[in-house]
C-alpha positions in Angstrom: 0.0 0.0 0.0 1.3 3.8 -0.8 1.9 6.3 1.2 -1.3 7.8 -0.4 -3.4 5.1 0.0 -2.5 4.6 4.1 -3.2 8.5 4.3 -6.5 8.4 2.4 -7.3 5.2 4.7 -6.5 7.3 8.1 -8.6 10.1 6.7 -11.4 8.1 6.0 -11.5 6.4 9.2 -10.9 10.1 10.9 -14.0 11.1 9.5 -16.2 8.8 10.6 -14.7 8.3 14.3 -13.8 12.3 14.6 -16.4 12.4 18.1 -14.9 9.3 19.7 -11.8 10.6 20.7 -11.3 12.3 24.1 -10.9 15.8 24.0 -7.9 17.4 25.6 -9.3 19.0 28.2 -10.8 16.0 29.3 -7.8 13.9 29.9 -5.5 14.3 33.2 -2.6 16.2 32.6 0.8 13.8 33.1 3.9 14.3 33.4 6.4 12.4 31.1 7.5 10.1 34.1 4.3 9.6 35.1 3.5 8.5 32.0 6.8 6.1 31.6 5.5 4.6 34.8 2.1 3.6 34.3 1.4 0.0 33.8 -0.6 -0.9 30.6 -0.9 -4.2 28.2 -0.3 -4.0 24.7 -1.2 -6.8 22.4 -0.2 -8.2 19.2 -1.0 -10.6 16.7 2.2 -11.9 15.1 2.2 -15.0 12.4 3.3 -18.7 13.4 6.9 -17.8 12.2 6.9 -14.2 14.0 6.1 -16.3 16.9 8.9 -18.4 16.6 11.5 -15.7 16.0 10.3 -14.2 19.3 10.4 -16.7 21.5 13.4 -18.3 20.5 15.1 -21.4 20.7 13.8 -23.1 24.3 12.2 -19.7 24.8 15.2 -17.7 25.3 14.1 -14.1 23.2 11.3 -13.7 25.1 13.2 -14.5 28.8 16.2 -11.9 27.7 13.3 -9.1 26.4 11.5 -9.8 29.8 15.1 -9.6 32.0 16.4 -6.5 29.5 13.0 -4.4 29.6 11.1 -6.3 33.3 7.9 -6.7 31.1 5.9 -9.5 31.1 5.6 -10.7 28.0 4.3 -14.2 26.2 2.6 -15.6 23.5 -0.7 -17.9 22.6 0.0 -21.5 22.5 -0.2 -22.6 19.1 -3.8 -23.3 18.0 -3.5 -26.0 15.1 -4.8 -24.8 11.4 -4.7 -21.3 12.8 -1.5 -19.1 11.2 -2.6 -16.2 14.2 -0.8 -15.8 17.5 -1.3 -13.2 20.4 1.8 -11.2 21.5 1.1 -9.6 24.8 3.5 -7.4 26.5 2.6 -5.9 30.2 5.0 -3.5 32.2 5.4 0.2 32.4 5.0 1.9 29.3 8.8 3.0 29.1 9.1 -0.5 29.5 6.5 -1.9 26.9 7.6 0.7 24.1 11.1 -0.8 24.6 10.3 -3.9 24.4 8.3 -3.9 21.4 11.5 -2.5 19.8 13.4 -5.2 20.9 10.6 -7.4 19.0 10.7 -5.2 16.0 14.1 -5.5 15.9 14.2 -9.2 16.0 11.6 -9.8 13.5 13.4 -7.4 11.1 16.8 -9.3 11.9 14.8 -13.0 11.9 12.7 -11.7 8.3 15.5 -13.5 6.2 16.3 -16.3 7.9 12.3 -17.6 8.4 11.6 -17.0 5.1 9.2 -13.8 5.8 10.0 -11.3 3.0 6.8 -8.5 1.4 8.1 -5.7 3.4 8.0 -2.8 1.5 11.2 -1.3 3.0 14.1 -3.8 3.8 15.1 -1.6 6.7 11.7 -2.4 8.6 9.1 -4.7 9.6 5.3 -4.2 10.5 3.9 -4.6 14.6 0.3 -5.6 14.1 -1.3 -3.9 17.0 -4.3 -4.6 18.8 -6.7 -1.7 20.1 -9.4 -1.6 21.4 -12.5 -0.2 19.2 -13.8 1.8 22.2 -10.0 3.9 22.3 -9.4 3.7 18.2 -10.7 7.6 18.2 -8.4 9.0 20.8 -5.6 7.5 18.7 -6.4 8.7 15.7 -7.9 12.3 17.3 -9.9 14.5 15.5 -9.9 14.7 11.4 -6.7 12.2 12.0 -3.9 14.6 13.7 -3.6 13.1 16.2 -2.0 10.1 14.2 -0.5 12.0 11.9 1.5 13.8 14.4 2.3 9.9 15.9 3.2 9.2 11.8 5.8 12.1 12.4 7.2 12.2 15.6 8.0 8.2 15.3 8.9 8.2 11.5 6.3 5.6 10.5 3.5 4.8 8.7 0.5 3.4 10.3 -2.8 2.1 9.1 -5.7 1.5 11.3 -8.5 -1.7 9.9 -12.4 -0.3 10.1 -13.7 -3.2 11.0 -13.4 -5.4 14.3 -11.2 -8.8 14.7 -13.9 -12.1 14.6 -15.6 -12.2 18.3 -13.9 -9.6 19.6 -14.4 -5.8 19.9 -10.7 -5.0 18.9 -8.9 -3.6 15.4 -5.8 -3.8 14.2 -3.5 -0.5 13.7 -0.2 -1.7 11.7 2.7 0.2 12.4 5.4 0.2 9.8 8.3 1.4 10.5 12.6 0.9 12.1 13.0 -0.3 15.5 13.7 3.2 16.8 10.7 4.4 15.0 7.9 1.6 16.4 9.3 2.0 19.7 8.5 5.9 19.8 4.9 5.3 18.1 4.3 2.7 20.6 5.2 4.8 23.5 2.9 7.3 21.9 -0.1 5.4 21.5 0.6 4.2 24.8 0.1 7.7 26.0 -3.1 7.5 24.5 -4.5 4.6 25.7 -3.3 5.9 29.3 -5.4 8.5 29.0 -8.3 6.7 27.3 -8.5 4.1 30.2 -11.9 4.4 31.0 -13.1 3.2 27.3 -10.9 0.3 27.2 -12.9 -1.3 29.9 -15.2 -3.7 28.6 -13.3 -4.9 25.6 -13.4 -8.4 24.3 -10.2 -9.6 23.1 -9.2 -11.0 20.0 -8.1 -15.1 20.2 -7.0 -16.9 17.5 -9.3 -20.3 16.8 -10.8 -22.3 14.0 -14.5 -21.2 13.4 -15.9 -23.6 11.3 -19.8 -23.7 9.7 -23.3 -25.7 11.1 -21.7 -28.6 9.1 -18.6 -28.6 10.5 -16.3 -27.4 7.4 -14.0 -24.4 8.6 -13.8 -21.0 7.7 -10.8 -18.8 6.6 -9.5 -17.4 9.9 -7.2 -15.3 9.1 -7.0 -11.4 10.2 -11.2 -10.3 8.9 -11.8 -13.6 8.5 -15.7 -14.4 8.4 -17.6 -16.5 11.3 -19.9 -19.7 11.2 -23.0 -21.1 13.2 -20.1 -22.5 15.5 -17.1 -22.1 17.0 -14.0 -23.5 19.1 -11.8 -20.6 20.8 -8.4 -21.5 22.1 -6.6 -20.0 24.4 -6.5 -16.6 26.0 -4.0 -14.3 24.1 -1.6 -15.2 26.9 0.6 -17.5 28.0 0.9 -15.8 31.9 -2.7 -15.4 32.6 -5.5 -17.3 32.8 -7.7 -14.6 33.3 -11.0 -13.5 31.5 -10.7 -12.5 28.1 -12.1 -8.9 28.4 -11.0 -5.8 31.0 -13.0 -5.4 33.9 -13.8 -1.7 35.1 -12.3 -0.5 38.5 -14.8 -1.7 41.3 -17.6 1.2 42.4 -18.9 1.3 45.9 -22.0 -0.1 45.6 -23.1 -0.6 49.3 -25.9 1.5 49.3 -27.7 -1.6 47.0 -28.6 -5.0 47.8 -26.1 -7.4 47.2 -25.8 -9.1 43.7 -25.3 -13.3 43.2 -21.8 -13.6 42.6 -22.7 -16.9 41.3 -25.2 -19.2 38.7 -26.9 -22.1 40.3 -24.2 -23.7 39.3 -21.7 -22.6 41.3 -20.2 -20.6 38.2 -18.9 -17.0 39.0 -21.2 -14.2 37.6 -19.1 -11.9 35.4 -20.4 -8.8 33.8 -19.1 -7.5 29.8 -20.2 -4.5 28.2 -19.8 -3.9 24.8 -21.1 -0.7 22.3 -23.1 -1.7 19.2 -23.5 1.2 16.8 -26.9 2.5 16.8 -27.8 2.1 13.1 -27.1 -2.0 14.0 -29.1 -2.1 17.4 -32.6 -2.8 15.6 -31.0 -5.7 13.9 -29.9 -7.5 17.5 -33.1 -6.4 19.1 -35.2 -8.1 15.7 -39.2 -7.3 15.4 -40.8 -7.5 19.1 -37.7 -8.0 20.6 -37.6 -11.7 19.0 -33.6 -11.8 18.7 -32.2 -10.6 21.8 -35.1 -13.1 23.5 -33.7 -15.7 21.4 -29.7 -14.6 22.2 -30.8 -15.0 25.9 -32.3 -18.2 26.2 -30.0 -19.8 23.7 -26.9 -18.5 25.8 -28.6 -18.2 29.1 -27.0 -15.0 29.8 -29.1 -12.0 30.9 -28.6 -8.8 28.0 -29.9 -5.1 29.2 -29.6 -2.5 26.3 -29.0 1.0 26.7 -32.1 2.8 26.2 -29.5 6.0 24.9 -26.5 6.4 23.3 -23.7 6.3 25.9 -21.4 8.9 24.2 -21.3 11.2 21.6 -20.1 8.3 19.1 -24.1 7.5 19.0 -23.6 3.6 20.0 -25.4 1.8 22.9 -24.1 0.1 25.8 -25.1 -3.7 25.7 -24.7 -5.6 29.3 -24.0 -8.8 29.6 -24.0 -10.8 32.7 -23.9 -14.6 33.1 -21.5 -17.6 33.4 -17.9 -17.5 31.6 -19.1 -19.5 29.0 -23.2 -18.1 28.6 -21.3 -14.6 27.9 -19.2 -16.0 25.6 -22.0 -17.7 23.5 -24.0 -14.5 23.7 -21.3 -12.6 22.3 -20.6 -15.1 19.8 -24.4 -14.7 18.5 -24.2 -11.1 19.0 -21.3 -10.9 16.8 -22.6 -13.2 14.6 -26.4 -11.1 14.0 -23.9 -8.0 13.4 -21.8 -10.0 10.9 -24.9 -11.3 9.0 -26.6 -7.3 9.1 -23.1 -6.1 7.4 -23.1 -8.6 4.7 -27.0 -8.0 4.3 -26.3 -4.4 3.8 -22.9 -4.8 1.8 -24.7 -6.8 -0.8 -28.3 -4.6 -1.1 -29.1 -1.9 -3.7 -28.7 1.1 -2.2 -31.7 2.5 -2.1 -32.8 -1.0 -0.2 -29.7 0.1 2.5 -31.5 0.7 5.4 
């Protein structure tokens, strides 16, 4: 892709996400070192041989980039027939932006060697971030300056993808650049994302699996890849955690309400996820008398509340969902699924039969 093309593709995106991003007087004012200190993740998805040129033989790139920098870092287990791993990096952000350096480094040193050529400049290598949907806006920042001045500062190009990963409410922005150069963008966006706490809660993470169709034949996976009737999910985009695949808001003093269940009648833990649906999709979910969010709910057993407004000035509207570990993952899979089906409904209409 050209220079020209990635800028018309950041413009276009500015323009439709130019009230999502968090206006400056809005965010707390930090200091550099406060910002080098705060802790943050930062995923990635990285190919099958990426994967292997960070972690090394027996593991030891990614236990001399965790002694060097103090991050945590790891990668998903292999998922078989699935080409898609999940970098994730967790430390400080002066840290994190030097270790994904590090990583940048390596893959640009390992490119030859593992057979990964198609970069369009020898001296660099992409980092295939992962960001949340919610936080895309403050990143890119209003009519795309904000990334533009990232673009400049670091000396790279990036791209951000419009649409969200399979099951997940996160994008891809693909950073393209030296080293030097992906280490000061990511320190950048890190200050963004720092900032933008408060919309990353909520977020459901990209995992790499096979999704395969009612009769069992799989689908192309790959980065956009389309979804079936049925799925398998691997892993958790870690190798360190075995914690729930979406960010969890700080907790709120509640005790002036009654108590809720903290588990099903199973004995299952009760977890709460809330996701934003654009509001032009919302009537699809809901369907005609509210017969397909009934049917999402008793087919996944989880309990869905929808917004009655838009939570923000982006327009979309909050969905809850509360349940089981796996009754919110099957709701979100058939939520995701309904949105998927709306989009490729409305993709292939006339336009004046759009709605």
């Amino acid at each position: 892709m050209s220079a020209e093309d990635a800028s018309q593709d950041v413009n276009e995106l500015a323009s439709s996400l130019n009230n999502t991003h968090v206006q400056d007087g809005d965010a707390p004012q930090r200091t550099e070192e406060e910002y080098a200190q705060a802790n943050l993740t930062l995923r990635a998805i990285v190919s099958s041989k990426e994967a292997g040129v960070i972690i090394g033989k027996a593991g030891q790139n990614v236990a001399d980039l965790r002694e060097k920098t103090g991050v945590r870092a790891g990668v998903s287990k292999v998922v078989q027939g699935v080409h898609d791993r999940v970098l994730s990096v967790t430390g400080s952000l002066e840290a994190m932006a030097k270790a994904y350096g590090i990583v940048a480094d390596a893959l640009l040193k390992g490119a030859p060697q593992m057979g990964m050529g198609g970069a369009v400049n020898p001296n660099t290598h992409p980092v295939r971030l992962l960001i949340s949907h919610n936080q895309m806006g403050t990143i890119i920042g209003r009519q795309g300056l904000k990334i533009k001045q990232i673009q400049d500062s670091a000396g790279v190009r990036m791209v951000a993808q419009k649409e969200m990963l399979p099951q997940s409410t996160e994008r891809i922005v693909e950073v393209q650049g030296s080293p030097d150069g992906i280490e000061k963008a990511v320190w950048e966006i890190g200050k963004c994302l720092i900032d933008d706490e408060a919309r990353g809660y909520g977020t459901v993470l990209y995992n790499p699996a096979i999704r395969v169709q009612p009769g069992g034949a799989p689908l192309n996976n790959g980065v956009g890849g389309v979804r079936g009737g049925s799925f398998s999910r691997t892993g958790n985009g870690t190798d360190f955690t075995d914690g729930p695949t979406y960010r969890r808001p700080p907790a709120v003093d509640r005790s002036d309400r009654p108590p809720m269940p903290t588990t099903t009648e199973d004995g299952e833990e009760i977890q709460t996820q809330n996701i934003s649906i654009p509001s032009d999709m919302v009537g699809c979910i809901i369907g005609r008398g509210g017969s397909k969010i009934s049917e999402i709910r008793k087919s996944s057993g989880a309990r869905i509340s929808i917004a009655k407004a838009p939570h923000d000035d982006t327009g979309e509207r909050m969905f809850t969902i509360t349940g089981s570990a796996i009754a919110n993952e099957k709701a979100l899979y058939l939520l995701y699924e309904n949105l998927e089906a709306e989009k490729m409904r409305r993709s292939q209409a006339p336009d004046g039969d759009r709605v």
